[in-house]
C-alpha positions as CSV (number, residue, x, y, z in Angstrom):
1,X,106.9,122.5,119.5
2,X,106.9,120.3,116.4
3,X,105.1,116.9,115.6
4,X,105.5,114.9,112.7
5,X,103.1,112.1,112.0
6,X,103.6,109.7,109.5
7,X,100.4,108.6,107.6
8,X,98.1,111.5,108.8
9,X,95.8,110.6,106.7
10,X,94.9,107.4,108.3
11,X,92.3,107.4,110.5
12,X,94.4,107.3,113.5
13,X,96.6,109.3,112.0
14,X,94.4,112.2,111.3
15,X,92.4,111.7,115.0
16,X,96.3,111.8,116.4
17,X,97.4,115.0,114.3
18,X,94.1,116.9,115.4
19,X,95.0,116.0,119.2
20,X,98.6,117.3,118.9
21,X,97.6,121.1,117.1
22,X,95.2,120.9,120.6
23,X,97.8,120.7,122.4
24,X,99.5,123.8,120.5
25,X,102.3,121.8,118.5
26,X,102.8,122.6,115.2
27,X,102.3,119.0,113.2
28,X,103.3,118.0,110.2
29,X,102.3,114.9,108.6
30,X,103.1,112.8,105.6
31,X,100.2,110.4,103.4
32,X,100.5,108.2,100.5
33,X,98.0,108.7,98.5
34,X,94.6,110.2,99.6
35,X,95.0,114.0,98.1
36,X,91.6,114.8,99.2
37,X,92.0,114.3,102.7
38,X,95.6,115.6,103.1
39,X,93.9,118.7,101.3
40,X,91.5,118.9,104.5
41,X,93.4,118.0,107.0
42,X,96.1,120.5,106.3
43,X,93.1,123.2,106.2
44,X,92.4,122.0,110.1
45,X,95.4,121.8,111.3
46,X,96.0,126.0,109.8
47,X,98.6,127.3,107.6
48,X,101.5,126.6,109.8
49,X,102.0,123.1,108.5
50,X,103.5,121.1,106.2
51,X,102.5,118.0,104.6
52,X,104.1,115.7,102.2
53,X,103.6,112.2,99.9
54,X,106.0,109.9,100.6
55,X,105.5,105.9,99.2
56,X,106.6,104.1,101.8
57,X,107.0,100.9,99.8
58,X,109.6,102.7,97.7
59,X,112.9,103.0,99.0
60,X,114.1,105.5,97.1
61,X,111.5,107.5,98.3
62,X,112.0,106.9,101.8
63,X,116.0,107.2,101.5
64,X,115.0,111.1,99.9
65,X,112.1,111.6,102.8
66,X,114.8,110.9,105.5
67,X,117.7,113.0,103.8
68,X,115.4,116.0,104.1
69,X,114.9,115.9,107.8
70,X,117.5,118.3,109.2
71,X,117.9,120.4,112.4
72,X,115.8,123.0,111.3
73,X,112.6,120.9,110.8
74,X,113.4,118.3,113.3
75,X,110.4,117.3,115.4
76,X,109.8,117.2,119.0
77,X,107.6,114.1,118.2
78,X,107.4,111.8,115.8
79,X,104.4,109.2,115.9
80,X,104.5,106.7,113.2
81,X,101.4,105.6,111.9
82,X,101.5,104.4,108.5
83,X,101.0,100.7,108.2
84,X,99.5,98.0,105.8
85,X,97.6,94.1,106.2
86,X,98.3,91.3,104.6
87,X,96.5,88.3,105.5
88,X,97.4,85.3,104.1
89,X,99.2,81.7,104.1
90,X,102.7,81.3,104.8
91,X,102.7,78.9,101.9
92,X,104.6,78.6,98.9
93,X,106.2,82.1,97.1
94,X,105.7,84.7,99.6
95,X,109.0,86.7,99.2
96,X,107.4,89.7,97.2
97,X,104.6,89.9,99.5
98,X,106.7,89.9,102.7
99,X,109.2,92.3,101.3
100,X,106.6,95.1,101.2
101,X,105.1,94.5,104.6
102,X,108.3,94.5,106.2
103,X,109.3,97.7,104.1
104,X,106.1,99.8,105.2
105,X,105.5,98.4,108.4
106,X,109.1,97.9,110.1
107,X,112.0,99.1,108.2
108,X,110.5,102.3,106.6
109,X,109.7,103.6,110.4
110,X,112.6,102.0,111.6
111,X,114.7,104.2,109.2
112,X,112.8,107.3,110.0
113,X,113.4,106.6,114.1
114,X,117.1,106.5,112.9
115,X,117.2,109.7,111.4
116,X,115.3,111.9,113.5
117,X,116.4,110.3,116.8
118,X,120.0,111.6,115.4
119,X,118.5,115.1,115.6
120,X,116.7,114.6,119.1
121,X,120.1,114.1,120.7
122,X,121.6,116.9,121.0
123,X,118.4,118.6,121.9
124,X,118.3,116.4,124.4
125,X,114.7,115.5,124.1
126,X,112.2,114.2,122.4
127,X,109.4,111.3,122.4
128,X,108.6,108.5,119.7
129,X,105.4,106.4,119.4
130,X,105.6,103.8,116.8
131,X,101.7,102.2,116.6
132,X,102.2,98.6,116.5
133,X,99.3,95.7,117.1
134,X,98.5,93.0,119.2
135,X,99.0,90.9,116.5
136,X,102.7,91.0,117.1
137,X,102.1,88.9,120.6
138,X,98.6,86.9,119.1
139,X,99.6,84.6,116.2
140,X,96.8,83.5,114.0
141,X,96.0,82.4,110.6
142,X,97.1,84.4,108.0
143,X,98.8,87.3,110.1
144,X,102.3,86.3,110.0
145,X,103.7,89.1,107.8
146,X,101.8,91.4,109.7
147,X,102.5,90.1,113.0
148,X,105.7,89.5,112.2
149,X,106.6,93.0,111.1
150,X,105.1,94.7,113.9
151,X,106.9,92.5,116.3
152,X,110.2,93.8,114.9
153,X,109.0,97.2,115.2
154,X,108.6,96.7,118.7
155,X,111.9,94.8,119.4
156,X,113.4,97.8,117.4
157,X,111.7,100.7,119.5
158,X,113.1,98.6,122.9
159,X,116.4,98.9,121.7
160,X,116.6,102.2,120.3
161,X,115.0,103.6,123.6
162,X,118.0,102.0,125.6
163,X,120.2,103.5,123.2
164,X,119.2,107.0,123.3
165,X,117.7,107.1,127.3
166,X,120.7,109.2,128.5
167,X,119.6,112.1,125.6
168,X,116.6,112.1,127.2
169,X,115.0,111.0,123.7
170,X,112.0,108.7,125.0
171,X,110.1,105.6,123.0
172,X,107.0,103.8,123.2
173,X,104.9,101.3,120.9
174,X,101.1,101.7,121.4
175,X,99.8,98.3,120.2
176,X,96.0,98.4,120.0
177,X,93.5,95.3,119.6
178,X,90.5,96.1,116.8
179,X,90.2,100.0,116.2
180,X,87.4,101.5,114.5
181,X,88.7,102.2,111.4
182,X,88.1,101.5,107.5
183,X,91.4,98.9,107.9
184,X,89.3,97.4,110.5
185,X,86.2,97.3,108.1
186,X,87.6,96.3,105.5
187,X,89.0,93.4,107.4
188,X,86.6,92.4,109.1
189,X,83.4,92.8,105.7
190,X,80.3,90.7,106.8
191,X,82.3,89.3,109.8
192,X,82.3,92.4,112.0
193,X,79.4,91.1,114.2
194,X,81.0,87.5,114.6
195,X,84.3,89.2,115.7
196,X,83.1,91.5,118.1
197,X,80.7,89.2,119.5
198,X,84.1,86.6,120.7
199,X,86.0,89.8,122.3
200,X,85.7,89.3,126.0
201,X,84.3,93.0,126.1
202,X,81.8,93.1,123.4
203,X,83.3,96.0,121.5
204,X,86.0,97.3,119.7
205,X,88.3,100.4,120.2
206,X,87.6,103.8,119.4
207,X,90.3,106.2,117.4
208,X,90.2,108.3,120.5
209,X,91.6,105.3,122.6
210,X,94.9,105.4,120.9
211,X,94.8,109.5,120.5
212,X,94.6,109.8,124.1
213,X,97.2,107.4,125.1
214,X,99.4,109.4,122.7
215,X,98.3,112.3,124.0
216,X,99.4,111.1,127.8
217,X,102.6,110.2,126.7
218,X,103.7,113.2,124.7
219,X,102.2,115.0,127.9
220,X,104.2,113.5,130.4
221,X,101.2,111.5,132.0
222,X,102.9,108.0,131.3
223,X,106.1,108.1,132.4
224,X,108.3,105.4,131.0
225,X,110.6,104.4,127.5
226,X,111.2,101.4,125.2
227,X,107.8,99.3,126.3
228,X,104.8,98.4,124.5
229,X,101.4,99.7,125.5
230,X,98.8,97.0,124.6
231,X,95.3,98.5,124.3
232,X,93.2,95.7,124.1
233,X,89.2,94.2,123.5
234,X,89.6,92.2,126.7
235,X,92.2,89.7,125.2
236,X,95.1,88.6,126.9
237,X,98.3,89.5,125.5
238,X,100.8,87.5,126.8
């Protein structure tokens, strides 16, 4: 069995690719730019991998990342990972800074879902986890190119999982709260004990929260296709 992960490198990413070669898949994985850890990682995970850099900002890039994918290397799984922040106001020239947010984190997965989806169905099988956020369903200052992004990636993921359901090809979004993570660090600098002191539960998410509900779904555990799993610090999502 095959799993491809897109932005193994991340902290999820990585906890998610080490879960997966547990569970005896082979898992290959994709990063942007961190050499070192890529390096590492690919030294856990054993020789029977492959990983490779692919800017996700850059079209062209993506276009050549997705032409590649054939029936031979087609995963089992795919788990998309990769994603970027951008907070700020949705004020004055933000074209530019909304363009690259949507192309990392909705249509470069989105294009990715298309391709390799194409190669589940004739399988007939297959899962795909798209990591979202709960920001998508929580609007706040500064997170609407963020939010908004995510949001799409979820309507997408619905869809696509309707469209592919008799191919037994099956979808979910994981959308977690905070996660302990640099992103999350570097968000939250000298505010991280503020924060986590006004979540209803005192505490934020662990990387293995969102490992093991990937893990459960890949497994069979969570039966279902096209929703969103919200993992949250106590907030209501509505």
């Amino acid at each position: 069995m095959k799993a491809l992960i897109i932005g193994g490198t991340s902290a999820i990413g990585e906890g998610i690719a080490r879960c997966l070669a547990a569970m005896k898949y082979r898992v290959d994985f994709t990063y942007h730019s961190n050499t070192e850890k890529a390096k590492s990682l690919g030294e856990a995970l054993g020789d029977d991998h492959h990983s490779v850099r692919v800017d996700l900002s850059d079209v062209s890039e993506v276009s050549k990342f997705v032409a590649s994918l054939n029936a031979a290397s087609a995963p089992d799984v795919l788990i998309n990972v990769a994603g970027i922040t951008h907070d700020a106001l949705s004020v004055g020239n933000i074209g530019a800074d909304l363009a690259r947010v949507a192309q990392i984190n909705f249509l470069a997965p989105a294009s990715i879902c298309a391709r390799v989806v194409e190669l589940m169905m004739p399988r007939r099988c297959g899962s795909i986890i798209n990591v979202t956020s709960i920001a998508s369903k929580m609007p706040r200052v500064g997170n609407a190119a963020y939010g908004s992004t995510k949001a799409a990636l979820e309507r997408f993921t619905a869809t696509l999982a309707i469209e592919v359901a008799r191919y037994k090809v099956r979808t979910l979004c994981i959308a977690p709260g905070f996660v302990d993570t640099p992103m999350f660090h570097a968000f939250a600098g000298d505010r991280r004990k503020d924060i986590i002191k006004n979540l209803p539960l005192r505490e934020i998410l662990a990387v293995d929260d969102v490992v093991n509900s990937v893990a459960a779904f890949v497994g069979g555990k969570i039966k279902t296709t096209g929703t969103t799993l919200y993992l949250t610090n106590g907030q209501s999502v509505l």
